[in-house]
N, C-alpha and C positions, 0 to 999 in steps of 0.2 A: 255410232251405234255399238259400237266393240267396246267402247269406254262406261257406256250407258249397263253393257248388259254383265258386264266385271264388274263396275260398282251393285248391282241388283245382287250378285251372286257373290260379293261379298258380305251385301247386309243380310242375306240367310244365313251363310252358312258361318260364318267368323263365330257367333255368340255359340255354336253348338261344337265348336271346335273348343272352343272354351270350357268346355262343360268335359271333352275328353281329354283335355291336356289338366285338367284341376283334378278329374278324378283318379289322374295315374299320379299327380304328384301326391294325394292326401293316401293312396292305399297302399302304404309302405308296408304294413302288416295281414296284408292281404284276405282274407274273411273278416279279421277283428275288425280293420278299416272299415271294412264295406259295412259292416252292420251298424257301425258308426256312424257313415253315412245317411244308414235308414233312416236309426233313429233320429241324427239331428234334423231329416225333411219330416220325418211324423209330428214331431218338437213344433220347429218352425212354422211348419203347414197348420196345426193346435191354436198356434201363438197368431196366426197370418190373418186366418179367418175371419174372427171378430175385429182386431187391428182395420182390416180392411173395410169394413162395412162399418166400421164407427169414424173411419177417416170421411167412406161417402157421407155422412150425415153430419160431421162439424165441416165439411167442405160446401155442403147447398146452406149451412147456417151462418156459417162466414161470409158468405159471396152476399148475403140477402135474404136466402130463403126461408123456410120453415120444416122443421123435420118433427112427424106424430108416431111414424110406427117404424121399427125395424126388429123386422123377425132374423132371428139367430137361430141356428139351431143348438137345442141344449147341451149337443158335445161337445159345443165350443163354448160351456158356461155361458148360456143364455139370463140360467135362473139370477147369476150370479153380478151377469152384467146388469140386470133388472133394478136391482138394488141401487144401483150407481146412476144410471137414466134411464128417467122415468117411460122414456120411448121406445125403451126395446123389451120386449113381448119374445119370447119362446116360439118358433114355429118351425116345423120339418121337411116345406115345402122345398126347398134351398137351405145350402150350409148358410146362408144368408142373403138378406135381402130388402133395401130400403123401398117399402111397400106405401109408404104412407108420409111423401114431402111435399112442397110449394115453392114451385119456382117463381109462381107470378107469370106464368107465357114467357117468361124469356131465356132463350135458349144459352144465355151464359152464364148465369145460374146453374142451368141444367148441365151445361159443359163443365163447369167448376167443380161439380157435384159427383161427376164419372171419374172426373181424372183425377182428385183427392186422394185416391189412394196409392196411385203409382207413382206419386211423389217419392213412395220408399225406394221403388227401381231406380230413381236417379239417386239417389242416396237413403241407408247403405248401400245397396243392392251389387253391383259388379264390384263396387270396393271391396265390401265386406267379403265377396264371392274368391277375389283375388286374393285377399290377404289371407284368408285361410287355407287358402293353398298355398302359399308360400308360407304357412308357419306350420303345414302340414296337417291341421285340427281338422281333420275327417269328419265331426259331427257339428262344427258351427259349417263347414262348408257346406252338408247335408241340408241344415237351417236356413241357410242363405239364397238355397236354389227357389224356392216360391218369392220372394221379395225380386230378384234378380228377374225371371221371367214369368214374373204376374201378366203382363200385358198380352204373351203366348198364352200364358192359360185361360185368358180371359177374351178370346176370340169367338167365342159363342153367347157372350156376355157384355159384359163392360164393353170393348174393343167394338163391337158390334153396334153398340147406340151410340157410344160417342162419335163414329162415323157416319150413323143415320141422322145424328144433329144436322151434320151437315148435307147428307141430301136430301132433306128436303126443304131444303134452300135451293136444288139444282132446279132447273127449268122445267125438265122433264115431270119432276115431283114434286114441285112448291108447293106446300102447304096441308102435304098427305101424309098428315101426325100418324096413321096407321101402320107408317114403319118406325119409327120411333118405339123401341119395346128392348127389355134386358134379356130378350132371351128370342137369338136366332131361329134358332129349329121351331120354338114350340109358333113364333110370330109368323113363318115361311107356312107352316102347316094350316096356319090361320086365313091367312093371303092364297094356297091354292087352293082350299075349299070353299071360300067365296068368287074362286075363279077371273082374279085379276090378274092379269098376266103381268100387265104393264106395273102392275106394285112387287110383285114375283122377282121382276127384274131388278125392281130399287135398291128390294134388300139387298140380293144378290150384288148387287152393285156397294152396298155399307160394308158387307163382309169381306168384299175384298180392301175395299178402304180400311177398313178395322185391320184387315191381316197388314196392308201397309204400314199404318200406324203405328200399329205392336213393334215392327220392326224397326219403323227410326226412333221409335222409343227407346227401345234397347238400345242402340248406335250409340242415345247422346247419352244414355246411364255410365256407357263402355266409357263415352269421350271425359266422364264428369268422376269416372274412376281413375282414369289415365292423368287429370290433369289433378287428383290430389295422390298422385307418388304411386297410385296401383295400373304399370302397364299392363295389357293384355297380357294373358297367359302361354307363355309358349310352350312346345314337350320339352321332357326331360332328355 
């Protein structure tokens, strides 16, 4: 149990320990760094957005599927991606959001389709995160931090259905598509004003799977930085 609950509290806390041991090696110049930093996450996060949401949509197209609409929002050149495919549409609901695909009912399609994007966390993602801290580049490290813990920031999103794939497959909730949704909060708000407890609980049960997830995710991004020449980050 003691080895179980070391390993649990190493897969938290290691990837955030990393994040203080990268930011004291890249802010050698102390304010200038830092603002370096900003910018290259404003950069990065600019550059991530649409990245991301055009990876969900050649990923349900690659596996099989079919993709008709995905709304961008226009800060992240919506208008601009519009031009280039023809299925992405301007919308403000979400920085993004594939609103409009076809899996066909099968949920690996639909599993293909979520996790498309965090392909970048396993690479570049902790590499990239690594190596600019050891070459000290304050603003690609800033860049690097959305790709690196996309799967954390996508805990109320992404992280959240790709875990719902799979319960409701569980016993409990075979075949109650009404947790299946990209969006936690607003799906839970939905589930206790129709007053289902027992679907209250399912989500509730994806989210912590999703938070599971997020995290060996990261693990193997660490493991697939580690085994191309970038060890974890240690302090200075």
């Amino acid at each position: 149990m003691t080895s179980l609950r070391r390993a649990a509290e190493h897969l938290v806390r290691e990837p955030f320990v990393e994040i203080v041991n990268g930011l004291d090696a890249v802010l050698g110049t102390g304010m200038r760094s830092l603002g370096l930093v900003a910018i290259g996450l404003v950069a990065g996060w600019w550059l991530y957005v649409p990245a991301h949401e055009l990876l969900h949509a050649f990923g349900c197209w690659i596996a099989g599927g079919e993709v008709s609409r995905l709304e961008i929002d226009p800060m992240y050149g919506a208008k601009v991606l519009a031009l280039v495919f023809p299925f992405v549409v301007p919308g403000r609901a979400y920085a993004g959001r594939l609103s409009g695909f076809d899996t066909g009912g099968n949920d690996w399609i639909y599993l293909a389709t979520d996790l498309a994007p965090f392909l970048l966390t396993l690479f570049p993602g902790f590499w990239w995160l690594r190596r600019s801290a050891r070459t000290a580049n304050a603003m690609a490290f800033g860049a690097a931090l959305p790709l690196a813990f996309a799967p954390l920031i996508s805990l109320t999103g992404d992280a959240y259905e790709i875990a719902s794939l799979a319960v409701v497959h569980l016993p409990p909730w075979q075949g109650r598509r009404e947790l299946v949704a990209d969006d936690l909060l607003a799906n839970l708000a939905a589930l206790l004003h129709g007053g289902s407890g027992g679907l209250v609980a399912g989500a509730l049960t994806a989210a912590f799977l999703g938070l599971f997830w997020a995290l060996v995710w990261i693990a193997a991004a660490r493991e697939v930085a580690r085994r191309l020449g970038q060890v974890a980050l240690a302090p200075r």
